[in-house]
C-alpha positions as CSV (number, residue, x, y, z in Angstrom):
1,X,113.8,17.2,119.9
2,X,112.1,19.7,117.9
3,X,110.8,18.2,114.4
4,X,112.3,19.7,111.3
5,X,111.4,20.1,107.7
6,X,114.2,19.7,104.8
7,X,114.2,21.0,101.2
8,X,115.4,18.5,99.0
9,X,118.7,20.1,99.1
10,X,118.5,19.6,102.8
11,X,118.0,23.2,103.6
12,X,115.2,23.7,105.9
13,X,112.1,25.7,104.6
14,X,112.7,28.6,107.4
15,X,109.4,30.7,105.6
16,X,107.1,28.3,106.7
17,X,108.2,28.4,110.4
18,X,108.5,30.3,113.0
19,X,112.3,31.2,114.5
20,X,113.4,30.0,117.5
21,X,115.5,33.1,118.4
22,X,114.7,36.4,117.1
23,X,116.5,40.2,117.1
24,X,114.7,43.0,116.1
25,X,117.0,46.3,115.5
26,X,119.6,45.6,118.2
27,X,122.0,48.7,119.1
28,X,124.9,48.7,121.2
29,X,127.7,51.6,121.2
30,X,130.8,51.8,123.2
31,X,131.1,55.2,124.2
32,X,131.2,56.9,120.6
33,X,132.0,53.2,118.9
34,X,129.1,51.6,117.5
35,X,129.4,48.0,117.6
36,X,125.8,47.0,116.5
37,X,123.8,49.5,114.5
38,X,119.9,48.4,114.3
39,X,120.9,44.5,113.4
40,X,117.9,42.1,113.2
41,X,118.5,38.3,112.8
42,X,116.0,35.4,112.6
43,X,117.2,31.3,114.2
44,X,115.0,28.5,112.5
45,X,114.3,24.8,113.8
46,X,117.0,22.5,112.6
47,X,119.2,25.1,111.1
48,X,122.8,26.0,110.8
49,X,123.0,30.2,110.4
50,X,126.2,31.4,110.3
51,X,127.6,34.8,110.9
52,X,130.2,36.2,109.1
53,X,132.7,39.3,108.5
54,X,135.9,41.4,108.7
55,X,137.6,42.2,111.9
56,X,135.5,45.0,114.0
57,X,132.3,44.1,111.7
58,X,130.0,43.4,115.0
59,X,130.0,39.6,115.0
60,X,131.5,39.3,119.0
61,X,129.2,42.5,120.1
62,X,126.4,40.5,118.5
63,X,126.5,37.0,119.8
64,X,127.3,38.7,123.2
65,X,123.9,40.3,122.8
66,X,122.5,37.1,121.7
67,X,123.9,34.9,125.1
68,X,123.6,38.0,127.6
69,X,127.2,38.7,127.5
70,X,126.1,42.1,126.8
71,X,123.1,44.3,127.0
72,X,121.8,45.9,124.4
73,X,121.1,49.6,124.3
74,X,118.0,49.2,122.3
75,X,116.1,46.5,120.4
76,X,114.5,43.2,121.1
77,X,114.8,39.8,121.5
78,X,112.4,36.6,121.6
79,X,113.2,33.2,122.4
80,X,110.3,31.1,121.3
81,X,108.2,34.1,120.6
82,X,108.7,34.9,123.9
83,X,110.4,38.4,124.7
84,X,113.6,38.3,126.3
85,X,115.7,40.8,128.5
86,X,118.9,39.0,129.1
87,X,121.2,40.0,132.0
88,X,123.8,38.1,132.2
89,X,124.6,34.7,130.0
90,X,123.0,32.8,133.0
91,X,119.8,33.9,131.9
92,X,120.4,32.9,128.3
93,X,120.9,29.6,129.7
94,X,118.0,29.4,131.4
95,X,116.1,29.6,128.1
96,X,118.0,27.3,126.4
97,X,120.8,29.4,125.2
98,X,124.5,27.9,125.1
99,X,127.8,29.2,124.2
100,X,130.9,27.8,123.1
101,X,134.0,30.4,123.2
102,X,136.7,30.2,121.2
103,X,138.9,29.6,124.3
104,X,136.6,26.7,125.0
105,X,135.9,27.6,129.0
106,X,137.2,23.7,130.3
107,X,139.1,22.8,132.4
108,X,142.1,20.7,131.2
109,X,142.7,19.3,134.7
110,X,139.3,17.3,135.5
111,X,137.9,14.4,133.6
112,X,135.4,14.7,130.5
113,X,132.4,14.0,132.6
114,X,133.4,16.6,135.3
115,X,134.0,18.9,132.6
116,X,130.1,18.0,130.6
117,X,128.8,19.1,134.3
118,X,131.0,21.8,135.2
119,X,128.7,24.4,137.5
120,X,125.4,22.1,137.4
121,X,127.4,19.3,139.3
122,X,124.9,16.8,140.4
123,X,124.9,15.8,144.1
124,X,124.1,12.2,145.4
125,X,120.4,11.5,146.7
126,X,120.0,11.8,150.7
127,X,121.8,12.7,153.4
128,X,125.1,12.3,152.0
129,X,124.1,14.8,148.9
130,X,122.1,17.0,150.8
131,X,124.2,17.8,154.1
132,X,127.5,16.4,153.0
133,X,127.4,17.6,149.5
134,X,128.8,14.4,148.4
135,X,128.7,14.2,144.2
136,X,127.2,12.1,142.1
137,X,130.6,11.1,140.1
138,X,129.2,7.5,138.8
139,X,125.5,8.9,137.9
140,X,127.4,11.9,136.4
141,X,129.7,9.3,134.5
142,X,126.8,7.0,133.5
143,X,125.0,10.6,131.9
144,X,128.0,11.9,130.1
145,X,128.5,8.7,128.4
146,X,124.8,8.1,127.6
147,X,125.1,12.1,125.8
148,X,128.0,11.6,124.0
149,X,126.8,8.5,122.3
150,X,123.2,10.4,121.9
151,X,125.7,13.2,120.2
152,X,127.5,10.6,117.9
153,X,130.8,11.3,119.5
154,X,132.9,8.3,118.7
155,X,136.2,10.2,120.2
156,X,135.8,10.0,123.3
157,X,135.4,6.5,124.7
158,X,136.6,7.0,128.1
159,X,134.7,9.7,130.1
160,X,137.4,9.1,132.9
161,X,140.3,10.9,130.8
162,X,141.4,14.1,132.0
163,X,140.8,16.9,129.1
164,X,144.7,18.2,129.5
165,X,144.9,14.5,128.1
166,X,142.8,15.3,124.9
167,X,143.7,16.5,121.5
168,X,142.2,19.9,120.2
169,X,139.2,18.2,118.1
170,X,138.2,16.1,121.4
171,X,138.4,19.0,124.0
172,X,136.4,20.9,121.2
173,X,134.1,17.8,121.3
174,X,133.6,17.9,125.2
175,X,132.5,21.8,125.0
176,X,130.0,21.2,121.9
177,X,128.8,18.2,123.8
178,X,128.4,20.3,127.1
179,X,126.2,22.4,125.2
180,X,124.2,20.4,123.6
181,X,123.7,18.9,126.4
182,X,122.0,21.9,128.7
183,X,121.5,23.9,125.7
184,X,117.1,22.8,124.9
185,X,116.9,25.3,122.0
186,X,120.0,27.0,120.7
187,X,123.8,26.1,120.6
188,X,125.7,29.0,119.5
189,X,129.7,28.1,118.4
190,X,132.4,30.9,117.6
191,X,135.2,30.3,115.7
192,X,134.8,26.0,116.5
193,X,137.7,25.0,114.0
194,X,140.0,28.3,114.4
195,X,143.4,26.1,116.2
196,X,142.5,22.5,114.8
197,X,143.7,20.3,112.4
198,X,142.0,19.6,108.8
199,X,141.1,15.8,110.3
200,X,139.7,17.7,113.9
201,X,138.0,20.4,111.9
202,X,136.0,17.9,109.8
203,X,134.6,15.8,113.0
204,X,133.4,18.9,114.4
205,X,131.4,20.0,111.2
206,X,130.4,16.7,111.4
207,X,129.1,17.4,114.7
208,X,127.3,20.4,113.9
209,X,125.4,18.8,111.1
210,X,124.5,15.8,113.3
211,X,123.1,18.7,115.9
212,X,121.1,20.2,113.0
213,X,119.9,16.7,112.1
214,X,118.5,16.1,115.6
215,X,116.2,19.5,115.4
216,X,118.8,21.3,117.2
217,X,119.9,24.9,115.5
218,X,123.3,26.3,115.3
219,X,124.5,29.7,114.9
220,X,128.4,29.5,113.9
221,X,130.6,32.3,113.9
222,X,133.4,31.4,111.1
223,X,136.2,33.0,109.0
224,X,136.9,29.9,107.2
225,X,134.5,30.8,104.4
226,X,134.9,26.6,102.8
227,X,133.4,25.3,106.6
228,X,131.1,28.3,106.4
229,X,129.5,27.2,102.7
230,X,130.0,23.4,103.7
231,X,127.4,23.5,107.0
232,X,125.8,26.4,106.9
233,X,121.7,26.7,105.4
234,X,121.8,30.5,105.9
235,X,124.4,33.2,106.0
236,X,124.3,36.4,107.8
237,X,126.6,39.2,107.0
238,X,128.4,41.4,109.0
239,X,129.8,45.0,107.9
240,X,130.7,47.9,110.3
241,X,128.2,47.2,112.5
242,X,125.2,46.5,110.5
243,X,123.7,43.3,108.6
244,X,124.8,43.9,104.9
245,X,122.4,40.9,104.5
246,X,121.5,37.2,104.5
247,X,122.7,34.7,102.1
248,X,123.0,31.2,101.2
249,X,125.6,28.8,100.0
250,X,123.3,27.5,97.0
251,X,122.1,31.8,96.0
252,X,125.8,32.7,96.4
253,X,129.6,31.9,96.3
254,X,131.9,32.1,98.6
255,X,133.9,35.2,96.2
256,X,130.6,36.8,96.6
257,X,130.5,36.3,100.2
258,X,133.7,38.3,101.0
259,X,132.8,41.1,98.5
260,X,129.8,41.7,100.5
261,X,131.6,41.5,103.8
262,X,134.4,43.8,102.1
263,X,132.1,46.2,100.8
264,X,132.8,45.4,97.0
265,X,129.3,44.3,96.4
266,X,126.0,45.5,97.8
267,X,122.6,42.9,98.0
């Protein structure tokens, strides 16, 4: 894992480094909507950077942009320092880029391990992998269980369980684990705690500070502005399309927040 620095506040000294995933003035317009308007954002080591705004402010246009769910009409982006043209979100993933939707992409019919390996299914060594296509179901078992214990994730004893058997804060658990599994540099979370629970909600903040904690950063998309100020080291606003600026829980409140992303106050 990547090695971090903390403040003693335990926000990580992001001048001092360089970013792991960088935009520089990214545009994208729908016909005569503009969804991003020359937004730039910078990802540190070990961080949690959360996005933020109203309805229509660019936040989906600009994650899309982020995990190649979109292409941008202009702008720039570096992974590692490294510039980037994503086409599709399998590129993302292949630099170490993963996503978790809101609607959680599993599939509530197959067990947790099946779902931790769904599309990169592992195959049995030999002939039996090779010409029969046979899968790896107890080395893929044996892996799932050694990641979710890496993870911390006490939930979910039983990799065997089908997900349809799961409550909302597990089946969130299995697609943040999947993840941070296969996603080397950057897990990226939208709306994580929108249909749990306050119990749920609270093991998977827990889980995004124990990915921070392991050098991993995070890039939440949130409306609940209490989650948003209890995880997040940097905030980045959203308004009509353009980055009305980045904040943080400890330079301002959360009433502040929403006036920013509301217009009522300017940084």
């Amino acid at each position: 894992m990547i090695d971090t620095q903390h403040s003693s506040s335990g926000t990580l000294v992001a001048e001092s480094r360089k970013p792991i995933l960088q935009a520089k003035n990214l545009v994208k317009t729908f016909g005569k909507v503009v969804g991003l308007d020359g937004v730039s954002l910078e990802l540190y080591p070990g961080e949690v950077l959360a996005i933020i705004g109203d309805n229509g402010a660019g936040k989906s246009t600009l994650i899309k942009c982020l995990t190649g769910a979109e292409i941008p009409d202009s702008g720039e982006l570096h992974v590692s320092g490294q510039s980037v043209s994503f086409k599709g979100p399998q590129d993302a993933r292949t630099h170490g880029i993963e996503t978790v939707y809101q609607n959680l992409a599993v599939s509530p019919a197959l067990d947790v391990a099946s779902n931790l390996f769904l599309g990169r299914e592992e195959r049995v060594p030999g002939p039996l992998g090779s010409l029969f296509r046979m899968l790896d179901t107890k080395g893929m078992r044996q892996k799932a269980k050694a990641e979710l214990h890496r993870l911390g994730i006490s939930t979910l004893q039983d990799v065997t369980v089908p997900v349809e058997n799961l409550s909302g804060g597990q089946r969130q658990a299995v697609a943040v684990a999947r993840a941070a599994a296969f996603g080397s540099k950057v897990v990226v979370l939208d709306e994580p705690t929108a249909a749990l629970g306050v119990r749920e909600s609270n093991q998977v903040l827990q889980l995004v500070r124990d990915l921070r904690d392991r050098g991993l950063p995070v890039i939440l998309i949130s409306h609940n502005m209490p989650h948003v100020f209890d995880v997040a080291d940097r905030i980045h606003v959203q308004r009509l399309g353009k980055c009305a600026g980045t904040i943080t829980p400890q330079s301002h409140s959360m009433t502040d927040a929403v006036a920013i992303m509301t217009g009522a106050a300017t940084l």
